[in-house]
C-alpha positions in Angstrom: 2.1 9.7 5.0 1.8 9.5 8.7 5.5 10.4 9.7 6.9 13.6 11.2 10.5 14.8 9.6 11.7 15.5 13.2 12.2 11.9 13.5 15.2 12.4 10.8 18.2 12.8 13.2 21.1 14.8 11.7 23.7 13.8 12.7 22.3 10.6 11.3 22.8 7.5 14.2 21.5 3.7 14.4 19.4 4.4 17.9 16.3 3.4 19.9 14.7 6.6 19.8 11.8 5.5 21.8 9.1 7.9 23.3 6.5 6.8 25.7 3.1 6.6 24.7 0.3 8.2 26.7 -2.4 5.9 27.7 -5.0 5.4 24.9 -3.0 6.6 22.3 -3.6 4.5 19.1 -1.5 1.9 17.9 -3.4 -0.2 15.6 -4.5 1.3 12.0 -7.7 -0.8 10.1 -6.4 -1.6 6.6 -8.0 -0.6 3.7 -9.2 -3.5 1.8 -8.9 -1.1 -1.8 -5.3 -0.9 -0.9 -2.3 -1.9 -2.2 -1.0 -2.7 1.3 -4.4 -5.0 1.8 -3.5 -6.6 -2.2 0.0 -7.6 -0.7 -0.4 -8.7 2.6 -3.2 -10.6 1.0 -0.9 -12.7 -1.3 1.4 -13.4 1.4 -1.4 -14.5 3.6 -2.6 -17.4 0.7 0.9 -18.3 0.4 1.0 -19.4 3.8 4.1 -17.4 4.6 2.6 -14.7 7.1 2.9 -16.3 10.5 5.8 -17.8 12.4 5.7 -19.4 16.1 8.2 -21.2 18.4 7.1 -25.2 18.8 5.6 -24.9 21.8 4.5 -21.1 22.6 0.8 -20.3 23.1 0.1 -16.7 21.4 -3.3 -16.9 23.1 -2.6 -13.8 25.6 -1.2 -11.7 22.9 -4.3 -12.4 20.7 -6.2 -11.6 23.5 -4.3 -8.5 23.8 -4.5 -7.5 20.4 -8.2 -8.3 20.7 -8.2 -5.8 23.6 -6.2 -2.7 21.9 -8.4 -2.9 18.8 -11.0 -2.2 20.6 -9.6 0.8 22.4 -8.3 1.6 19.2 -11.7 1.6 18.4 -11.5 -0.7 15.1 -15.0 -2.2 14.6 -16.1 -5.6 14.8 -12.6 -6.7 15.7 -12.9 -9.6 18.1 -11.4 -13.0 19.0 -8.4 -12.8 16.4 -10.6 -12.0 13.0 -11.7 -8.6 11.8 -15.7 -8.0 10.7 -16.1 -10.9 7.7 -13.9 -13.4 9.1 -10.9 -11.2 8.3 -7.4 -12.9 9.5 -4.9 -10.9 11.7 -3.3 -10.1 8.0 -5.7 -8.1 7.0 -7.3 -6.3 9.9 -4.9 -4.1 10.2 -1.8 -2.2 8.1 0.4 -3.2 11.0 2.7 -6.4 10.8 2.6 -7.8 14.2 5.0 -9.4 16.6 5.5 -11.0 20.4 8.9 -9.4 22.2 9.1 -12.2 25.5 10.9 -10.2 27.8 12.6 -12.9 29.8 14.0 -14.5 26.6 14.8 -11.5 24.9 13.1 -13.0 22.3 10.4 -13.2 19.8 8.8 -16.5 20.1 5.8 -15.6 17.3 5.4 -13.3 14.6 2.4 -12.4 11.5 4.4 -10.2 9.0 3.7 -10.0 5.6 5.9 -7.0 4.7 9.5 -6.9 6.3 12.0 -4.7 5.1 14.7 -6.8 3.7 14.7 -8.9 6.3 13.4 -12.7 6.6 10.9 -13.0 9.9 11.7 -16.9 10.0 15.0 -16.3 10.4 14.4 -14.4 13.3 11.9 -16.9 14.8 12.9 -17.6 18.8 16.6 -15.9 18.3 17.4 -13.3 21.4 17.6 -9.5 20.8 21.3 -9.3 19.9 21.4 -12.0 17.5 18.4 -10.2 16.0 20.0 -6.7 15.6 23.6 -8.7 15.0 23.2 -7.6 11.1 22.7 -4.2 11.8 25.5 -1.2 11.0 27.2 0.6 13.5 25.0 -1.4 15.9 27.1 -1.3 19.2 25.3 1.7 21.2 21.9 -0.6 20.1 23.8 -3.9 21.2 25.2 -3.0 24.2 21.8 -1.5 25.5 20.2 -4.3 24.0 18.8 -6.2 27.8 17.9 -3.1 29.3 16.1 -1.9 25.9 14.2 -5.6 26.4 12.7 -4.9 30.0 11.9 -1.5 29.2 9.6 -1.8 26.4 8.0 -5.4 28.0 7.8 -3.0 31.4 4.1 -2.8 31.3 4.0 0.9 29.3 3.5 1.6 25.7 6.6 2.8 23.3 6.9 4.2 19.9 10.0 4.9 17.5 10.7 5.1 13.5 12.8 4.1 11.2 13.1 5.9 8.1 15.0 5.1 4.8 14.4 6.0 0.6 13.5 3.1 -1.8 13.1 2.8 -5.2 10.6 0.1 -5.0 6.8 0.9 -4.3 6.5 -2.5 -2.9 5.7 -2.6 0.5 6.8 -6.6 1.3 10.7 -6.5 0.7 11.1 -10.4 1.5 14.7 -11.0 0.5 13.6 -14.1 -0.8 10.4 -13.3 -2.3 11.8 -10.1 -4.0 15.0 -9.1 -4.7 16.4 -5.7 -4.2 15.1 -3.3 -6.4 18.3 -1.6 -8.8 18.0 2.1 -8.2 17.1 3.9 -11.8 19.7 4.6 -14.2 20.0 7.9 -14.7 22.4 10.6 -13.3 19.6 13.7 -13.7 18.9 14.0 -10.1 15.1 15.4 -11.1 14.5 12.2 -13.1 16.0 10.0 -10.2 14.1 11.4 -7.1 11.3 11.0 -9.4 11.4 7.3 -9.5 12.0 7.2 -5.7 10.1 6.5 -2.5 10.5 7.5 1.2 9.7 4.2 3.3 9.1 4.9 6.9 7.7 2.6 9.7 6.0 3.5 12.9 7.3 0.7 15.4 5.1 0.4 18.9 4.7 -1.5 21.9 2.5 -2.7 24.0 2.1 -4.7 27.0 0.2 -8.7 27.2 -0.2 -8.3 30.4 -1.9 -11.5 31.8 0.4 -12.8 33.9 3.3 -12.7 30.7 6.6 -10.2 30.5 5.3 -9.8 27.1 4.7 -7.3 24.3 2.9 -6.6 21.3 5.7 -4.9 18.6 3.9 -3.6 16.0 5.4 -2.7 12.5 3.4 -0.1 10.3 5.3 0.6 7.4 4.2 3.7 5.1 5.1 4.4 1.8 5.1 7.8 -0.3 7.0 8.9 -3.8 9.6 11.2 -2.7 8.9 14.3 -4.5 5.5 14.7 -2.7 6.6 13.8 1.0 9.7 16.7 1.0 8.5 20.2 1.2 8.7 23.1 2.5 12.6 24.4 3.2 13.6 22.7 6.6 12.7 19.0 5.4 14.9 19.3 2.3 17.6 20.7 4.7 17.0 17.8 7.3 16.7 14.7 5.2 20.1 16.1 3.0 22.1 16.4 6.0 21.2 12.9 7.8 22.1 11.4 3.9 25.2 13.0 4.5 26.1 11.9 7.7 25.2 8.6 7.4 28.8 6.3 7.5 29.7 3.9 4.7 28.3 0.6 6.8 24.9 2.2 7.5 24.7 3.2 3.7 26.2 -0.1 2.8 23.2 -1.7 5.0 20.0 0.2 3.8 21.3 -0.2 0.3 21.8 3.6 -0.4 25.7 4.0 -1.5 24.9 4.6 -4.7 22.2 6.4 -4.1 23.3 8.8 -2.0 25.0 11.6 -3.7 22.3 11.9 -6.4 19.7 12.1 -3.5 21.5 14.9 -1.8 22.2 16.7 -5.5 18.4 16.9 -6.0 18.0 18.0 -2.4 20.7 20.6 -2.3 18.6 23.1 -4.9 15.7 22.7 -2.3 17.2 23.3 0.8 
């Protein structure tokens, strides 16, 4: 798994954390068609649930921008919206893909096949605070939410992550294709980590151009059982004491309350 365990604040907070790309730093990754990533996006793809767009927005200039990163990204035979063999948006890449308008504050099209408990046509057109509205402990994010908007549609690229632990391998968590995974029954802490994933997301952005105040937001998310992606003696230490920070709503809202203290008793041997 591509994700740094600096990214796990301690205290724990719900925060932008966005760093500023340099120039040419890649942002696109080419799926792997022998994937299980590629074997679920794939099924969301023929089910004609993958892509959302506002009656009357033309996506043509992201496309074309997309087109345009891919190739700096240098993913072959990416061109004109299809990957080499006709491949769709879906499957050209492991990121799920979005436009951020910067005027609106909102996202006027999106091609995800695997959100994180969350619906993308329900956030189809809707401004950046009644996006984030469902999020815990959520003023800081809210109340910087406009200025957030103009920054990362300011013509730069961005990056941030989001981190959380899953029992479910899956990576499309639909809340209406899928419901929520129970975590496993058992109070042996060995035996539960066991059955337990660490599901992170790389989050970027960057600019349309053409004339737009637009940007690409792209959504990688990365999955990894989570007795192979803690090691070492400072990660056990980091990712127990975010757990333990975290407040009731924010637990309450990535589904970990009861989760929690069984996490932190299998973590507390290894820190």
């Amino acid at each position: 798994m591509d994700f740094d365990f600096s990214q796990i604040a301690v205290p724990f907070r719900m925060q932008p954390g966005l760093r500023r790309l340099e120039p040419g730093c890649a942002q696109l990754t080419p799926l792997d068609p022998a994937s299980a990533l590629f074997r679920e996006k794939l099924k969301v793809l023929e089910a004609g649930q993958s892509r959302h767009c506002v009656s009357g927005f033309d996506p043509s200039a992201a496309l074309e921008a997309i087109d345009a990163k891919a190739a700096m990204d240098r993913i072959e035979g990416f061109g004109s919206g299809t990957a080499a063999g006709g491949l769709p948006l879906e499957l050209a890449f492991e990121e799920d893909l979005a436009v951020l308008d910067g005027a609106s504050t909102a996202l006027p099209w999106l091609c995800v096949c695997v959100p994180s408990h969350w619906a993308p046509e329900d956030k189809l057109g809707l401004p950046f605070a009644a996006i984030h509205a469902p999020v815990a402990d959520n003023a800081a994010l809210q109340s910087a939410g406009a200025q957030l908007v103009q920054l990362v549609t300011g013509g730069v690229c961005w990056e941030r992550f989001v981190w959380t632990v899953s029992p479910s391998q899956r990576h499309d968590q639909h809340p209406r294709r899928h419901a929520r995974m129970p975590w496993p029954d058992t109070h042996d802490p060995e035996q539960f980590a066991a059955q337990c994933f660490l599901r992170a997301e790389r989050q970027t952005f960057f600019p349309v151009g053409r004339g737009t105040r637009q940007a690409v937001f792209t959504i990688r998310v990365m999955l990894q059982p989570l007795a192979e992606s803690v090691s070492g003696s400072e990660q056990p230490v980091r990712l127990r004491d975010s757990l333990a920070s975290m407040s009731d709503a924010v637990l309450a809202y990535k589904g970990l309350t009861a989760a929690r203290q069984r996490l932190v008793d299998w973590l507390e041997p290894r820190a």
